[in-house]
C-alpha positions in Angstrom: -28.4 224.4 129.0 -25.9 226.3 127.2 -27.0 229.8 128.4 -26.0 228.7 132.3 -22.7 227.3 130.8 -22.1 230.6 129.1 -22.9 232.4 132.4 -20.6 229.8 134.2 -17.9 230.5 131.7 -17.8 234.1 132.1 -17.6 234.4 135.7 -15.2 231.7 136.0 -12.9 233.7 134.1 -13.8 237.0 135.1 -15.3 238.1 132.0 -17.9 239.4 134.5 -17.3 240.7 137.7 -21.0 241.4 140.3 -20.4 243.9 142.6 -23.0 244.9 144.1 -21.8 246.2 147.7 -19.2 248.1 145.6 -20.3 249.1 142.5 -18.2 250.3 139.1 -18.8 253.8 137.9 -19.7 254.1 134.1 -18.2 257.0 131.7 -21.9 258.2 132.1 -22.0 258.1 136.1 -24.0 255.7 136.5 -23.5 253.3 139.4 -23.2 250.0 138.0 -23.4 246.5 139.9 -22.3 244.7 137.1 -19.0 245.0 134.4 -18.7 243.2 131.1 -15.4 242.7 129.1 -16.0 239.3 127.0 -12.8 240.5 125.3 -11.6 238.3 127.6 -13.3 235.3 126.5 -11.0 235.4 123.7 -8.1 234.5 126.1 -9.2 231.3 127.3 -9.3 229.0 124.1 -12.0 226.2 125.9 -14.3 229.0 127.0 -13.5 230.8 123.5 -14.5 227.7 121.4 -17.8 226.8 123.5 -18.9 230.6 122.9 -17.7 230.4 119.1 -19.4 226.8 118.0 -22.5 228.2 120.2 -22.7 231.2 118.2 -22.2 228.5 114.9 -25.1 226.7 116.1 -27.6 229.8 117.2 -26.7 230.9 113.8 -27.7 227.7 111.9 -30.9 227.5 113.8 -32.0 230.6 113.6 -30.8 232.1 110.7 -29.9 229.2 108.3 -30.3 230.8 105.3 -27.3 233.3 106.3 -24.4 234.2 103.5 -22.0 236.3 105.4 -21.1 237.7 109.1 -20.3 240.9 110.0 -19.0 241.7 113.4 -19.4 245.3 114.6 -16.8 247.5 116.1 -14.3 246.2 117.4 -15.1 243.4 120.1 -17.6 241.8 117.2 -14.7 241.7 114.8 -13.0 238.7 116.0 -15.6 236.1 117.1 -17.6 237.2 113.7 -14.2 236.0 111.8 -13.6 232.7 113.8 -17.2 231.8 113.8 -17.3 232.4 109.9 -13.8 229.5 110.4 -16.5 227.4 111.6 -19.3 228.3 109.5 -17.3 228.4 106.2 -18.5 232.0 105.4 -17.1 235.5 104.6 -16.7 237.8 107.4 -16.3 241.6 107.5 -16.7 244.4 109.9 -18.3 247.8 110.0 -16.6 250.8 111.1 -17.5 252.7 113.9 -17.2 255.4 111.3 -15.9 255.9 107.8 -12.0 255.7 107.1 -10.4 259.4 106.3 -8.1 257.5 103.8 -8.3 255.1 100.7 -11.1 254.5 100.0 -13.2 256.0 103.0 -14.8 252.7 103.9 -17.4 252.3 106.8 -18.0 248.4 105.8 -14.6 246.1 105.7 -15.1 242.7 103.7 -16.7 242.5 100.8 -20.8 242.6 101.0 -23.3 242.3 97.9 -26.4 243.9 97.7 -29.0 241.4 98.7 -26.8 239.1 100.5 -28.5 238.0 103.7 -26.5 239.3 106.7 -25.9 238.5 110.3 -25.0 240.6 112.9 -22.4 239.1 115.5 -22.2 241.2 118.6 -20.4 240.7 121.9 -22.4 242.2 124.6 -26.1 244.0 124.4 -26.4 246.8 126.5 -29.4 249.5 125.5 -28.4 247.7 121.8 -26.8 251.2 119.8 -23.9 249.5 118.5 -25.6 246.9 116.8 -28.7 248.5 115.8 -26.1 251.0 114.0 -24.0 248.3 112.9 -27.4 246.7 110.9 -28.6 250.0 109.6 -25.2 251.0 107.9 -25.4 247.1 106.4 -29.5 247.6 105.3 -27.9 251.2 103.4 -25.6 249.4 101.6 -28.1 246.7 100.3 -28.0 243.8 102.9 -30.4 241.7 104.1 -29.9 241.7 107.5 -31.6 238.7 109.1 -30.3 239.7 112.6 -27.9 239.5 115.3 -26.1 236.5 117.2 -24.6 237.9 120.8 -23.1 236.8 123.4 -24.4 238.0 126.4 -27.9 240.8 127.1 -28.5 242.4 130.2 -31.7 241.8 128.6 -32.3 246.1 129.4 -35.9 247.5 128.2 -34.0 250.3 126.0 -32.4 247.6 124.1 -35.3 245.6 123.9 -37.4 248.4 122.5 -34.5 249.9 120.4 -34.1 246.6 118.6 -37.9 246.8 118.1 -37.8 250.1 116.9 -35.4 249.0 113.9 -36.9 245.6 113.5 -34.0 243.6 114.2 -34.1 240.0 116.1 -31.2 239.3 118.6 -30.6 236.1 120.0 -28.1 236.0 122.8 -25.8 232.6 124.1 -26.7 234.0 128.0 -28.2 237.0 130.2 -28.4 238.9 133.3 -30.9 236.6 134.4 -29.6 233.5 134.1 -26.3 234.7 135.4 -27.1 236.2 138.6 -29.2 232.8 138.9 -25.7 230.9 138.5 -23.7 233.8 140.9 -26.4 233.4 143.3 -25.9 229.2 143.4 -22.4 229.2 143.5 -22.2 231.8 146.1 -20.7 234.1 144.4 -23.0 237.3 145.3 -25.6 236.8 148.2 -29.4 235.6 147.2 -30.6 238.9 148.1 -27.8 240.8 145.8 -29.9 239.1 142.7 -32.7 241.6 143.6 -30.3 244.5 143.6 -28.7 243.4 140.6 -32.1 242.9 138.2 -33.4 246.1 139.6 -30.7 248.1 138.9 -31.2 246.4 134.7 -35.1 247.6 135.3 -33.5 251.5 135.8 -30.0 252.0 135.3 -30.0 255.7 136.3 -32.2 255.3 139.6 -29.8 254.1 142.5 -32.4 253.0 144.4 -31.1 249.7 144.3 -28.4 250.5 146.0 -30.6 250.6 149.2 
């Protein structure tokens, strides 16, 4: 199943770290079990093209009738341009906010109204990047079908924001799955997975940590 060899792939090369007995602090405070960078998946070329001809395939499947990507800022950028390699279809970005020069673009590539528009996103946290990623797209006249993603913590504030806006997100692998494929290769204990999903259920409450 390609979701556990997503997971597999990004602990084997430390895309994601679990630690749970020593956990990361986030900008916000919060006390975090978990880190995500799949930047780095774009440093190991086998794990890169599984993840990019995955993303090809979610994107066919589920969103056939697409006409152009468009990766959001920045860690979308380059998977949206090498799966659009694969795909044989025009890429672009969108700004994290508008340029303060030339021509004072917030969209990169060029996008027609009407076109019908996916979303390619690295990592889905409480979903804001992406859900502001497909609302500057919908205000310039795309059809945005949805969003291809590589990994979700699967976190109820994403799952209601993308709701909210009415966008569909289908992600290559998730927290689930992956503290599933820690827990078999030993990587965390069995009873860390508990820890870990609860701390997903309530980010702020450090209960888990108990």
């Amino acid at each position: 199943m390609i979701n556990k060899e997503i997971a597999k792939d990004l602990l084997s090369i430390e895309a994601v770290f679990l630690r749970p007995e020593d956990p990361f602090t986030w900008a916000s405070g919060i006390k975090s079990p978990i880190y995500c960078d799949n930047r780095l998946t774009l440093t190991s070329p086998a794990v890169r093209t599984r993840i990019e001809e995955a993303l090809a395939k979610t994107i066919g499947n589920f969103y056939p009738a697409a006409e152009v990507l468009m990766g959001t800022s920045t860690a979308g950028i380059a998977h949206a341009a090498i799966v659009g390699h694969i795909m044989n279809l025009p890429m672009g970005y969108v700004r994290g906010s508008k340029k303060d020069h030339g021509r004072t673009n917030r969209i990169e590539g060029k996008l027609i109204p009407g076109q019908k528009v996916v979303v390619i996103e690295d990592l889905i946290s409480t979903a804001g990047s992406c859900c502001e990623t497909a609302e500057v797209l919908r205000e310039a006249g795309a059809n945005v079908l949805g969003v291809a993603s590589i990994f979700t913590y699967g976190m109820k504030k994403g799952f209601e924001r993308l709701a909210e806006k009415n966008i569909e997100n289908h992600s290559l692998s998730d927290l689930d799955t992956l503290v599933e494929v820690a827990a078999e290769s030993g990587y965390i204990k069995p009873e860390d997975k508990i820890k870990i999903l609860k701390f997903r259920e309530n980010p702020s409450d450090t209960g888990w940590m108990e």
